[in-house]
Each structure stands twice: as structure tokens, then as C-alpha cells.
BAPAKOL-880100 format. One record per residue (C-alpha): residue number from 1; x, y, z. Coordinates in Angstrom, 3 decimals. Layout:
<resi=NUM&c1=X&c2=Y&c3=Z>
...
***
This chain:
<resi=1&c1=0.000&c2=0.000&c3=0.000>
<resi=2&c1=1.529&c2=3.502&c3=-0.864>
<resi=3&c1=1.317&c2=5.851&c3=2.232>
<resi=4&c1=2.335&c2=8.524&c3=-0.068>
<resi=5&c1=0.775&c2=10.602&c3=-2.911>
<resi=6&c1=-3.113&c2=10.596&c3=-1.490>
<resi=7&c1=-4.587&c2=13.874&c3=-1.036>
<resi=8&c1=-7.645&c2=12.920&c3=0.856>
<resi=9&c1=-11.112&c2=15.419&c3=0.670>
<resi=10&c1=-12.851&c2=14.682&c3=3.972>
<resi=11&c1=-15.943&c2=16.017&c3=3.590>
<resi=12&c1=-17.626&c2=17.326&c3=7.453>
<resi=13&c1=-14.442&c2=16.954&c3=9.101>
<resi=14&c1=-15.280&c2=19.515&c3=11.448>
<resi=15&c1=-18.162&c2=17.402&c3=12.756>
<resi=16&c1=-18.621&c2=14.834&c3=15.460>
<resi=17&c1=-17.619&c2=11.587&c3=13.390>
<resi=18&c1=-15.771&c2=13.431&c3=10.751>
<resi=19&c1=-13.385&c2=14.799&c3=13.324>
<resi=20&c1=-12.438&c2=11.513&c3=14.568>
<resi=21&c1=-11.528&c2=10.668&c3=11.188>
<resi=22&c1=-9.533&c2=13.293&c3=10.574>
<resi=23&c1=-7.649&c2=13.117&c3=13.661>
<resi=24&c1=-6.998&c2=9.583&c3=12.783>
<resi=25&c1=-5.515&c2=9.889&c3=9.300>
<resi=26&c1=-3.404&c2=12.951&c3=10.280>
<resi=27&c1=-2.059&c2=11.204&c3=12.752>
<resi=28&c1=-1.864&c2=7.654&c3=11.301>
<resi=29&c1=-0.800&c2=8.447&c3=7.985>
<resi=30&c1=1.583&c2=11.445&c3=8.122>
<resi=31&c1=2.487&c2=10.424&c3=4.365>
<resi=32&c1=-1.241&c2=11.727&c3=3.202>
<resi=33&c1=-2.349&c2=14.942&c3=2.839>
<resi=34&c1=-5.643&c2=15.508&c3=4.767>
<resi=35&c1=-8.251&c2=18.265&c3=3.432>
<resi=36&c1=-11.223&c2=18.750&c3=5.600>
<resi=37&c1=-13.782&c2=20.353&c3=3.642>
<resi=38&c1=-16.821&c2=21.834&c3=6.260>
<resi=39&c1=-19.538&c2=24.592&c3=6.291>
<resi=40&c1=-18.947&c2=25.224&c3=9.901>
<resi=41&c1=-22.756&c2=25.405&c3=10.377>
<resi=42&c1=-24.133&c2=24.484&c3=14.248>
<resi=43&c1=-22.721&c2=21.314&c3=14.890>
<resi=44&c1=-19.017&c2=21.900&c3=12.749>
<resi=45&c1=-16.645&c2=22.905&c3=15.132>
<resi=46&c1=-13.019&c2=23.363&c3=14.688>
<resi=47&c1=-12.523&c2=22.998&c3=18.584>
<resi=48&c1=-12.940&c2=19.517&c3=17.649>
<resi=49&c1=-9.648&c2=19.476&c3=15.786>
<resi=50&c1=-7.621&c2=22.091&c3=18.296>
<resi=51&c1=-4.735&c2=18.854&c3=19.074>
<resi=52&c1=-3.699&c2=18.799&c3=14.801>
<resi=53&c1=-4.942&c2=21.608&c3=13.771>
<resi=54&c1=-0.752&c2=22.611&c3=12.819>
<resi=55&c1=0.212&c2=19.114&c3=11.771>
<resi=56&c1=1.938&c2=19.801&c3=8.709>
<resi=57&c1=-0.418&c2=16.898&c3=6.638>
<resi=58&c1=-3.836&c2=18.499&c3=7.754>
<resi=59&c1=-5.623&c2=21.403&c3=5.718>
<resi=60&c1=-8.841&c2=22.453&c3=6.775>
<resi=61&c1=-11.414&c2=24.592&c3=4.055>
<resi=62&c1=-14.025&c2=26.274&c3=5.039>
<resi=63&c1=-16.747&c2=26.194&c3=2.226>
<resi=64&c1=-20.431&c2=24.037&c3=1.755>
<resi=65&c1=-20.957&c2=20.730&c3=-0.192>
<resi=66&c1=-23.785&c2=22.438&c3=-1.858>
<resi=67&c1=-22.035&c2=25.136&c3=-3.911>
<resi=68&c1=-20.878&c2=23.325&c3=-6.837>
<resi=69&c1=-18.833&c2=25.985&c3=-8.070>
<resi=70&c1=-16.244&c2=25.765&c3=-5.008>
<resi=71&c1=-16.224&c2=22.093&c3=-5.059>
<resi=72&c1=-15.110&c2=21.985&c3=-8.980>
<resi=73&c1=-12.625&c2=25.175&c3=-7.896>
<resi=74&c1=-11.121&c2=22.986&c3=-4.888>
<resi=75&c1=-10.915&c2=19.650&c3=-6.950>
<resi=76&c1=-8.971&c2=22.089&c3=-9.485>
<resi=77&c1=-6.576&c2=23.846&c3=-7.107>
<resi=78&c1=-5.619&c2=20.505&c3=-4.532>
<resi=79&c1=-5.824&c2=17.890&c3=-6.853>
<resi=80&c1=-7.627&c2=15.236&c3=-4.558>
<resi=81&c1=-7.045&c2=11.844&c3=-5.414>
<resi=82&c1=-9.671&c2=10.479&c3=-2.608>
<resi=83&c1=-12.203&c2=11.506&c3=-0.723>
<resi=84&c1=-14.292&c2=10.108&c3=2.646>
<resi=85&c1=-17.977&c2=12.002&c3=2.260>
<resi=86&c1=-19.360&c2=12.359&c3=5.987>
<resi=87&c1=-20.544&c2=16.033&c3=5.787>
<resi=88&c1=-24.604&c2=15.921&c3=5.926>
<resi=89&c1=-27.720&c2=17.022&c3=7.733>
<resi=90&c1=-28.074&c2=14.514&c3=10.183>
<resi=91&c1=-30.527&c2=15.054&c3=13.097>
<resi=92&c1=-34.264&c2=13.479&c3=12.190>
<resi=93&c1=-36.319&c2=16.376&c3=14.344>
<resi=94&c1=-34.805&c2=18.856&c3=12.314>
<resi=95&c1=-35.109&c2=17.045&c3=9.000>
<resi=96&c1=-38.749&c2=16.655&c3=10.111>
<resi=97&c1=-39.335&c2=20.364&c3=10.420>
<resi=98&c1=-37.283&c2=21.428&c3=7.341>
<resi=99&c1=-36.847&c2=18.393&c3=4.771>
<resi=100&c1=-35.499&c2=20.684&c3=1.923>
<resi=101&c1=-32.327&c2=21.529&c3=3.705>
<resi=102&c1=-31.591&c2=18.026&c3=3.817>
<resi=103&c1=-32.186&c2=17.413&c3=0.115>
<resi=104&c1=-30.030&c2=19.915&c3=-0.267>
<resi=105&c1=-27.173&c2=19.182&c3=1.311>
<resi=106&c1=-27.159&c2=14.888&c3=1.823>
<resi=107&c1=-28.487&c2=14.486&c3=-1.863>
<resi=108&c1=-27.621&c2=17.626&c3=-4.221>
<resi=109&c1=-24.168&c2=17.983&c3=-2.204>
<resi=110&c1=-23.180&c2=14.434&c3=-2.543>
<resi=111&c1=-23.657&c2=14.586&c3=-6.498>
<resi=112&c1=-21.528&c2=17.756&c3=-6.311>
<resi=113&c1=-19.435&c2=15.545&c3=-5.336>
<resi=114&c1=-19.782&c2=12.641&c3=-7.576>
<resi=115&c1=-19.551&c2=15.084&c3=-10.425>
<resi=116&c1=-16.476&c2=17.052&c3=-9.835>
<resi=117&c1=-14.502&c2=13.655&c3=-8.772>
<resi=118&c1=-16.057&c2=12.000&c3=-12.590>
<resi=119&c1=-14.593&c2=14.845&c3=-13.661>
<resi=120&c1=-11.214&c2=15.472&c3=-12.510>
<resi=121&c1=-10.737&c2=11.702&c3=-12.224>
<resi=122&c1=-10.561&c2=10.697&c3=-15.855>
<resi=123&c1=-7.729&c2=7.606&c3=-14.871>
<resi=124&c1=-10.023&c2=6.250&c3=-12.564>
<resi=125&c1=-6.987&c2=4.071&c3=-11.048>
<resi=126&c1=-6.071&c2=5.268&c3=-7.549>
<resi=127&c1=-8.915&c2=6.674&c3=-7.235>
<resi=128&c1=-12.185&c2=6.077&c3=-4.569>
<resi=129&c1=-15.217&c2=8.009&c3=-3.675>
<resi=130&c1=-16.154&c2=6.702&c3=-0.230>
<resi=131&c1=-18.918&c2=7.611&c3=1.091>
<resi=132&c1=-20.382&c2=7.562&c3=4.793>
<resi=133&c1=-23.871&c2=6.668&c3=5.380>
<resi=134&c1=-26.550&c2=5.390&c3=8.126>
<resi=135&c1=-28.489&c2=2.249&c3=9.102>
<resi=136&c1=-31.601&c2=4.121&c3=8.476>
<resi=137&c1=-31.682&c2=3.807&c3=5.421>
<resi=138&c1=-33.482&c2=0.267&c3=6.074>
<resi=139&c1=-36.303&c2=1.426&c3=7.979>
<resi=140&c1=-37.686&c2=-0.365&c3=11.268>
<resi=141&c1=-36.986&c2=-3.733&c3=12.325>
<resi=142&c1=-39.484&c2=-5.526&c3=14.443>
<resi=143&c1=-37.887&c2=-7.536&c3=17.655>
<resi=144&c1=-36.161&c2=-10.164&c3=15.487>
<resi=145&c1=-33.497&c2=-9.804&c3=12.635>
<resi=146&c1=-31.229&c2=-6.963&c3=11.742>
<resi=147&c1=-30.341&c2=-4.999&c3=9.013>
<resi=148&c1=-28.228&c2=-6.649&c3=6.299>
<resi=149&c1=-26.362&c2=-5.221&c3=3.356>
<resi=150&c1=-28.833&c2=-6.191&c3=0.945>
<resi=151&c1=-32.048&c2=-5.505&c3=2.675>
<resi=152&c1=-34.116&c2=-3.118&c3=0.748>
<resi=153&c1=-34.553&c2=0.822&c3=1.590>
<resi=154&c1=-37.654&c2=1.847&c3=3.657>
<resi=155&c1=-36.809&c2=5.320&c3=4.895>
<resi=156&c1=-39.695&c2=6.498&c3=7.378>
<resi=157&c1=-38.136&c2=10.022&c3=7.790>
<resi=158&c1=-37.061&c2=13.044&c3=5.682>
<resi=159&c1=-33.015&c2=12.652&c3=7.273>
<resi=160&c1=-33.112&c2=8.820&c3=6.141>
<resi=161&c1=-34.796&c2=9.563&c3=2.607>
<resi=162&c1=-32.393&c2=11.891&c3=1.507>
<resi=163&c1=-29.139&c2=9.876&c3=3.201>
<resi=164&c1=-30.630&c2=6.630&c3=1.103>
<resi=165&c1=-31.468&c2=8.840&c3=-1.939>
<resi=166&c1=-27.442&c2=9.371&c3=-1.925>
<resi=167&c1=-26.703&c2=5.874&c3=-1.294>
<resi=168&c1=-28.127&c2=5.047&c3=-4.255>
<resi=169&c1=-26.688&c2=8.159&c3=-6.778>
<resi=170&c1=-23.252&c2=7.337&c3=-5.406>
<resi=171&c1=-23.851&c2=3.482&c3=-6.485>
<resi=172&c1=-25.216&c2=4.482&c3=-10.084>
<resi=173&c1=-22.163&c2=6.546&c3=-10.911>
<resi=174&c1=-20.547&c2=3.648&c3=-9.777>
<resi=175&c1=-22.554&c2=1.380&c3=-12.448>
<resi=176&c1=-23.028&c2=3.805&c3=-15.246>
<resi=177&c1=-19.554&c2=5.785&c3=-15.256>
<resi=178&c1=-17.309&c2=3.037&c3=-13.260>
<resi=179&c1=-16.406&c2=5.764&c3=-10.512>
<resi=180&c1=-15.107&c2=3.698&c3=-8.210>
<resi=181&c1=-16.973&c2=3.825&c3=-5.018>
<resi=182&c1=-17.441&c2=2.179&c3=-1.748>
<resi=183&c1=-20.605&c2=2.467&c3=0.778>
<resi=184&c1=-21.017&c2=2.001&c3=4.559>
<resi=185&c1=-24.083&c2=1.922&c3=6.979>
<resi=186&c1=-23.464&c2=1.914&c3=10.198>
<resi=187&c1=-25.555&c2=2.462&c3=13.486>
<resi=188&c1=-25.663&c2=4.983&c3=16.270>
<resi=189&c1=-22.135&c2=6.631&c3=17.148>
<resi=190&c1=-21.491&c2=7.929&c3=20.466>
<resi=191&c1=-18.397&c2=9.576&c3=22.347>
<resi=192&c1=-16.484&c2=13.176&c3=22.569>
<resi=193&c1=-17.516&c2=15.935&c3=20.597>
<resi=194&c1=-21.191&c2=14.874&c3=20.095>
<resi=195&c1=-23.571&c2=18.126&c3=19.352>
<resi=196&c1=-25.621&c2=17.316&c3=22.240>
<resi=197&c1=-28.936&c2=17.494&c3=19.913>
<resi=198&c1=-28.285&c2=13.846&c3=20.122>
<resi=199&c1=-29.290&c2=11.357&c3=22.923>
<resi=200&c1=-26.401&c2=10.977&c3=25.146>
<resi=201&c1=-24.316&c2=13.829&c3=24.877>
<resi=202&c1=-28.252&c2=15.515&c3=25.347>
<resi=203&c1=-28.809&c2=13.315&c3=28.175>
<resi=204&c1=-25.490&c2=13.717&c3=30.112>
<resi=205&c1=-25.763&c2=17.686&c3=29.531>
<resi=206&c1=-29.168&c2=17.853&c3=31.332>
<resi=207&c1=-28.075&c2=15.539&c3=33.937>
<resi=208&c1=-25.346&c2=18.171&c3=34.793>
<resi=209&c1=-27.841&c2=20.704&c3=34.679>
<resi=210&c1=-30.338&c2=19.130&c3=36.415>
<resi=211&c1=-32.867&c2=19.774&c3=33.476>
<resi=212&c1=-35.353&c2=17.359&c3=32.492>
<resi=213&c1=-34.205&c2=14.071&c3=30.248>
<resi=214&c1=-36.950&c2=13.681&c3=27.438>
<resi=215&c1=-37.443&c2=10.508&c3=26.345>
<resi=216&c1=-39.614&c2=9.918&c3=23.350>
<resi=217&c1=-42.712&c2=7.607&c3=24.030>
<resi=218&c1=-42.067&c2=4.818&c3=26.571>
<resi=219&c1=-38.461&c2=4.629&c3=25.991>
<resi=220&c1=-38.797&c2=1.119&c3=24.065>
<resi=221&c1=-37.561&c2=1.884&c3=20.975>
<resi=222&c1=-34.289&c2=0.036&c3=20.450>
<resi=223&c1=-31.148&c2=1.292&c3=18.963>
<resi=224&c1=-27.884&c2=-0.499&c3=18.286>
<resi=225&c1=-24.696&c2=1.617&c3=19.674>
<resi=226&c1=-20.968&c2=2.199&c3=18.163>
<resi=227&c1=-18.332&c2=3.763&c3=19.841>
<resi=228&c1=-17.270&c2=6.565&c3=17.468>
<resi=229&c1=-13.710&c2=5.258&c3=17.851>
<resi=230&c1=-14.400&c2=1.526&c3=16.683>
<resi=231&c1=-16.087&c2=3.021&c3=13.486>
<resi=232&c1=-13.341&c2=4.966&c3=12.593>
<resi=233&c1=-11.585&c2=1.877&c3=12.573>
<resi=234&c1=-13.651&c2=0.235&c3=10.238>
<resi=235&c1=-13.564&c2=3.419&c3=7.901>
<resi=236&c1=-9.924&c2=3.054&c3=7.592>
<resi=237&c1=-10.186&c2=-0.464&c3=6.722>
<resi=238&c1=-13.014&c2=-0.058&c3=4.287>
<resi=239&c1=-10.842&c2=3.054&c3=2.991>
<resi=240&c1=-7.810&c2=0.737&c3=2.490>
<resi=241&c1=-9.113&c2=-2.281&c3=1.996>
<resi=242&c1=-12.945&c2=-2.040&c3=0.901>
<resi=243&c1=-13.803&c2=-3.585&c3=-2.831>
<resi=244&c1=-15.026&c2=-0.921&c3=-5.120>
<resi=245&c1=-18.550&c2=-1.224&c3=-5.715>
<resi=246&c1=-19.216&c2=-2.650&c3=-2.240>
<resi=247&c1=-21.468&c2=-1.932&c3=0.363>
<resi=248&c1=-20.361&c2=-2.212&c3=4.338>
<resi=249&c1=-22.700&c2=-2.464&c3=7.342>
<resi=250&c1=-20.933&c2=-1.600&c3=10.511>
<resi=251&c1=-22.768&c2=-2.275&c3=13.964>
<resi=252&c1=-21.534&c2=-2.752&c3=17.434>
<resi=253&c1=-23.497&c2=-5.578&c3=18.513>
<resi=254&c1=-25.161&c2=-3.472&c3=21.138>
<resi=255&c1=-28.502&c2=-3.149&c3=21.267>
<resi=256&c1=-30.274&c2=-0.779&c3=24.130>
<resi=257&c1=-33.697&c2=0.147&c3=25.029>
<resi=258&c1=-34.031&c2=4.431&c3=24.828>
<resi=259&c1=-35.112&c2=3.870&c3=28.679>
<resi=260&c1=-32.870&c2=1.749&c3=29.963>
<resi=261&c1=-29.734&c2=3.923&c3=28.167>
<resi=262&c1=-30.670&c2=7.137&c3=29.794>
<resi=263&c1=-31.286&c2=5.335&c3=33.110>
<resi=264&c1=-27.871&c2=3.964&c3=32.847>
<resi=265&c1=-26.208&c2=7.415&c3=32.333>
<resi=266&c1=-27.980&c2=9.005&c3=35.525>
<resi=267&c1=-26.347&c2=6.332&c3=37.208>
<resi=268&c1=-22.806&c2=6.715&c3=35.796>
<resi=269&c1=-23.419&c2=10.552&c3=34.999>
<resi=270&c1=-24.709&c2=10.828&c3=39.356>
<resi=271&c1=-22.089&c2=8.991&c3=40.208>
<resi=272&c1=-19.169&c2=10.337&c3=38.180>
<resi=273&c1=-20.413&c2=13.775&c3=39.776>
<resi=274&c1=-20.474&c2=12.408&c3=43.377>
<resi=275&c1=-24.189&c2=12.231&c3=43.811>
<resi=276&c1=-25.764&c2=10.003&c3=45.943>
<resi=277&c1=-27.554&c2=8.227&c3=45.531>
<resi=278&c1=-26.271&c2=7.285&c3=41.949>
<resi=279&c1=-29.357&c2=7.733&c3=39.774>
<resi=280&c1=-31.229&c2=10.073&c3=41.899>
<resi=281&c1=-31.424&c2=11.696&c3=38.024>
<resi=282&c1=-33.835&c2=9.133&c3=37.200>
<resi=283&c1=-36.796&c2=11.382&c3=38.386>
<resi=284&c1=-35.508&c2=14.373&c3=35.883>
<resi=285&c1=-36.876&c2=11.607&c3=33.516>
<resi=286&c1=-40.047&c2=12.958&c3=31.220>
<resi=287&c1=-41.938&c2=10.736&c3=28.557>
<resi=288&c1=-42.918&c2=12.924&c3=25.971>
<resi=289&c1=-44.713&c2=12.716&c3=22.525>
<resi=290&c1=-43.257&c2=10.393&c3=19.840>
<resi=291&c1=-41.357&c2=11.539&c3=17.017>
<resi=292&c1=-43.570&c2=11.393&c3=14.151>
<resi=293&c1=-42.816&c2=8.622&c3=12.070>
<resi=294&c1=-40.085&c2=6.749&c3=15.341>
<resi=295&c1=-38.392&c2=3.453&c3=13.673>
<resi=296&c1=-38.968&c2=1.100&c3=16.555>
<resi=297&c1=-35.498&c2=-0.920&c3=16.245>
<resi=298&c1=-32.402&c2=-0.545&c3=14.581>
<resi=299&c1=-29.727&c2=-3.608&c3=14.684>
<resi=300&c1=-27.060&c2=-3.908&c3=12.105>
<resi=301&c1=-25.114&c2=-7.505&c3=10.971>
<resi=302&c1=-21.607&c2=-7.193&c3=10.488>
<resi=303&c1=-20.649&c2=-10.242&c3=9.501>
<resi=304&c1=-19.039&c2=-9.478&c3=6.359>
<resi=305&c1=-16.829&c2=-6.674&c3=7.823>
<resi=306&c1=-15.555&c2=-8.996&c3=10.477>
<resi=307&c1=-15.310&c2=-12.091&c3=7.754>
<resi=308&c1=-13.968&c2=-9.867&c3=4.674>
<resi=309&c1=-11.812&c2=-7.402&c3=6.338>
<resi=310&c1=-11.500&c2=-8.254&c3=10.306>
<resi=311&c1=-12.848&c2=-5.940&c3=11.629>
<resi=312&c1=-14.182&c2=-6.369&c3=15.305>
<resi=313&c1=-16.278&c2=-3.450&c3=17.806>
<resi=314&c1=-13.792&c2=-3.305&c3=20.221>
<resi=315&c1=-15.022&c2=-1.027&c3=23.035>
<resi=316&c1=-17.253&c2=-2.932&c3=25.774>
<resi=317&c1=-20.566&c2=-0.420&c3=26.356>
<resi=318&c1=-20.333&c2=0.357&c3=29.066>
<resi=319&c1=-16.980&c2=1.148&c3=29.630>
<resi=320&c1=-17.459&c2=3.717&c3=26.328>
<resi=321&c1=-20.376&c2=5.118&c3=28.057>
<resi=322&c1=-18.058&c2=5.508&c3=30.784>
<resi=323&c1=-15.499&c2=7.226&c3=28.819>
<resi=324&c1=-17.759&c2=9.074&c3=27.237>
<resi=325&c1=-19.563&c2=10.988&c3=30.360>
<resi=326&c1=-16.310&c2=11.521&c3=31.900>
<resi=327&c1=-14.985&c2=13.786&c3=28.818>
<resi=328&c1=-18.115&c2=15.435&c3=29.110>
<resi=329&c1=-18.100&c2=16.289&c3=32.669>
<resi=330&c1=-14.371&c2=17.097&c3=32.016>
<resi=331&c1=-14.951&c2=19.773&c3=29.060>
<resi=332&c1=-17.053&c2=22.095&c3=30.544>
<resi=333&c1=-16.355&c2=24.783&c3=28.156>
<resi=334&c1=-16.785&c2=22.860&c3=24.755>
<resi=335&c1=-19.860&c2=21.941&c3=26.446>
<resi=336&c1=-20.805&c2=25.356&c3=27.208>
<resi=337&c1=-19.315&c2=26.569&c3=24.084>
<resi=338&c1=-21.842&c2=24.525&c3=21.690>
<resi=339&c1=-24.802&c2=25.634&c3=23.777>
<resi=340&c1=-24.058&c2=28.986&c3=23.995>
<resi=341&c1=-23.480&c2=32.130&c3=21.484>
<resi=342&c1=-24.131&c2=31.076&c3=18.324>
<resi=343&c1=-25.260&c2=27.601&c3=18.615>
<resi=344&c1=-28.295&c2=28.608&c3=21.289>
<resi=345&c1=-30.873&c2=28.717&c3=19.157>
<resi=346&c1=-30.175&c2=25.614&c3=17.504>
<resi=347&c1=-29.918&c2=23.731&c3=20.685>
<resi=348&c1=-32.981&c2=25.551&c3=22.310>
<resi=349&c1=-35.098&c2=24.745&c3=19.389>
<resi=350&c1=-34.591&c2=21.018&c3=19.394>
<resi=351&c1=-34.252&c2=21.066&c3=23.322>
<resi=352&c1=-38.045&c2=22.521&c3=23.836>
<resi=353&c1=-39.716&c2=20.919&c3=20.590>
<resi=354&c1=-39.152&c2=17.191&c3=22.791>
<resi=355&c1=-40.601&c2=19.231&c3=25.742>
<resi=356&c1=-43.190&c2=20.171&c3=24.133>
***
């Protein structure tokens, strides 16, 4: 393998996954040249990237997947030879209230994308378009069976329509152009540097606070958890080692009740914080109305990334759950930073609509 001569475009590298790959490549691969490409909209933050940002390797750009005119500029100017698409609308309350935004970034963006590597990749040797996507794609699972490479879309939600609608553009550039290209779906991240829009950095925040911990329904719907750190693993191998054309599903083999996760951070969370006793947050708990449209239960087999390229989850639950609440409780001002200034409305919005 040739550590040299890749000039990587990592798209949303200012983001909560995307800046865990970053950090990783800079740092694993000082031979490539890193460019992360982000918007810097409410949940980009270049705080996330403060340890590399003057590694010699890493370049950040600040512009938006959806202006087509600085992606073809950029493909021009650095000459990318690959590029790891993560940069997307991702949060399914806020796709919910304003679908277009998310057809325009996940779906018009990616073919941006597609387009200016088809054409500044014309030998289309060394070359791969990889790009990041979600398990929700699939739609609901009922209590038995999980999701499998080739089970067929059923998006229930605005977020997972448009992340499935560029699933499938990036695989028919791969069949009608031969751009070579490489898919995976994988299933709820967690750890540092999560917008805390999302459940447990959302959770652990209000625990601090003492604020109430809304929980959609009755807390049974189920959702399979990765440690953000075991799928950047698998993106590197799927990067390095992935068969163009191919699709991987990446799952920790962790399924969890809603309820029973959030009652298992007010115990960590109380007792991390010296509260006793542990889990006395348990009555900041509040059921509220269901997200329209709520996929009952996500759960993702991995078998062919653990038979085809190794790859194993490595981080036991609750020991990243563990991890994960202490570098919470130990950033307070990243914390307060991304809920504060020029983030508050976004978080305040999506904070009351649950209460509501």
C-alpha cells in the first residue's frame, strides 16, 4: 500500500464523526495529505480538531458541499485523489421540520461531489469516492433480525430519505460511469464531541444541569450503539481495503432500550459527579410525545466486515459510556461553548420541541 501521494477530501471533518476521522488519518498516515472540507454550520466545530490543527499533513477549508462551483474550484486547485464524504444534515427532528435543507445538502451535495470527482478523475486508477452513510436507510426492524447489506430501503423520515437517496446516486455513478466507489451503513455513534442534539451527549448535559431528560414515548424503541472510535476503525479499513462497488454495514453488537440507556447514564453521569444516591437523576426523567414517524429498532449484521476485512467493535458499552460521560463532565467549556453564542438557538429549538 503507498502511504504517499493521497490527497484525501474529507468532507464534514469539522463534525462529530468526521473529526475523529480526521484526527486519525493525520495522525496515522503522516504520508497523506488531509483536506477537511466543512460549512462550519451548528454542529461543525473546529474545537474539535484544536490537538492537529498545525500538523503539517492536515488542511482544513471552510466552504459548503452544496455550492458546486467551489467544489469543482477545490478539486482544481488541490488535486484530490480520494475523498471520505461524511458532511450531511443529520438530526431526524430537524429534518422533520425542514426536509429541503436536507435534500439539499445529503443528496444535491453528494452529487456535487460525484460530479467534480467523474470529472477530474478521468484515470479512474487510484482513485475512490467513499462515502459515509446510516443504518436508516433500512427502515424499522421488528424484535427479530437486523439490518443486512442487501435488505431493501424503507426510509420512514425526511433525514433517512435523503441519506438513502445518496446511497443510491453514489452506487449508479458507480454502475453507469465506473467511478469507483465504496458504501457504509453503520448504526448509532457515540463519544467526545457529540452536538448534544443527540441522545447521550443531550442526556449527560441535562443531567449536569439538572434539566429534564426527554425521552420519546415509553423509551422502548431500540437502537444499536458504536463507539465513534471503533467506526473509525472500520472506515480506515473499508478506505484501504474495501472492494469498489461494495457496500459495508458496521454495527456494534449493542442493542439498548431508549429507557434503559438514559437510566444507565444518571447512574454513571450521578455517580461520576459524586451524587448520591447514583441515579437520583432518574426522576428528571419525562416521557414525551413520539417523534412522528419513530423506527422502533435498529440492529445492524456485520458479519461481512468482520469475515472480509477483520474488523471487530472493540469497546465494551459500558466502559465507552463511561469514557464518554467523563470527557463530558471534564470539558465544561466545549460543552458550554456549543450551547451557547451562536449555537443557542439551535440547541434551544430542538431542546423545547421534545418538551413540548
Amino acid at each position: 500500500m503507498n502511504l504517499r501521494n493521497k490527497k484525501i477530501l474529507i468532507t464534514g471533518g469539522a463534525g462529530f464523526i468526521g473529526s475523529h476521522v480526521v484526527r486519525f488519518m493525520v495522525k496515522k498516515y503522516p504520508g497523506y495529505e488531509i483536506y477537511n472540507l466543512d460549512a462550519l454550520t451548528y454542529a461543525g466545530n473546529l474545537a474539535n480538531l484544536k490537538d492537529i490543527e498545525n500538523n503539517p499533513n492536515y488542511h482544513f477549508i471552510k466552504g459548503d458541499i452544496r455550492d458546486r462551483k467551489l467544489i469543482d474550484r477545490i478539486f482544481e486547485e488541490f488535486g484530490f485523489t480520494h475523498i471520505i464524504h461524511l458532511a450531511a444534515e443529520s438530526h431526524v427532528d430537524r429534518s422533520i421540520e425542514n426536509p429541503s435543507a436536507f435534500v439539499e445538502t445529503n443528496v444535491m451535495g453528494t452529487v456535487h461531489l460525484l460530479d467534480a470527482a467523474l470529472k477530474h478523475w478521468n484515470n479512474k486508477d487510484g482513485h475512490l469516492f467513499y462515502h459515509v452513510s446510516t443504518d436508516e436507510v433500512y427502515g424499522s426492524l421488528g424484535p427479530t433480525g437486523k439490518f443486512k447489506e442487501n435488505t431493501p430501503y424503507d426510509p420512514h423520515s425526511p433525514y433517512s430519505a435523503s441519506k438513502a437517496a445518496s446511497d443510491h446516486f453514489v452506487r449508479a455513478y458507480y454502475h453507469t460511469y465506473n467511478l469507483p466507489t465504496v458504501i457504509s451503513n453503520c448504526s448509532n455513534n457515540y463519544g467526545p464531541y457529540q452536538f448534544p442534539e443527540k441522545l447521550i451527549p443531550l442526556i449527560i448535559n441535562n443531567i449536569l444541569h439538572k434539566n429534564p431528560l426527554p425521552v420519546y414515548g415509553d423509551g422502548s424503541n431500540i437502537r444499536d450503539w458504536l463507539y465513534v472510535e471503533d467506526h473509525v476503525k472500520a472506515i480506515d479499513l473499508i478506505f484501504h481495503r474495501g472492494k469498489s462497488g461494495e457496500t459495508y454495514n458496521i454495527g456494534g453488537d449493542n442493542e439498548w432500550r431508549n429507557i434503559d440507556l438514559v437510566e444507565k447514564l444518571c447512574e454513571i453521569t450521578d455517580e461520576l459527579l459524586g451524587r448520591q444516591p447514583a441515579g437520583q437523576s432518574k426522576k428528571l426523567i419525562r416521557f414525551v410525545k413520539d417523534r412522528a414517524g419513530h423506527d422502533w429498532r435498529y440492529a445492524i449484521d456485520n458479519s461481512k466486515l468482520k469475515s472480509e476485512l477483520g474488523w471487530q467493535p472493540e469497546m465494551d458499552f459500558e466502559t465507552g459510556l463511561r469514557k464518554t460521560v467523563k470527557w463530558y463532565l471534564n470539558n465544561h467549556e466545549w460543552l458550554q461553548n456549543v450551547t451557547s453564542g451562536k449555537y443557542r438557538e439551535y440547541y434551544d429549538k430542538m431542546y423545547k420541541n421534545r418538551l413540548a
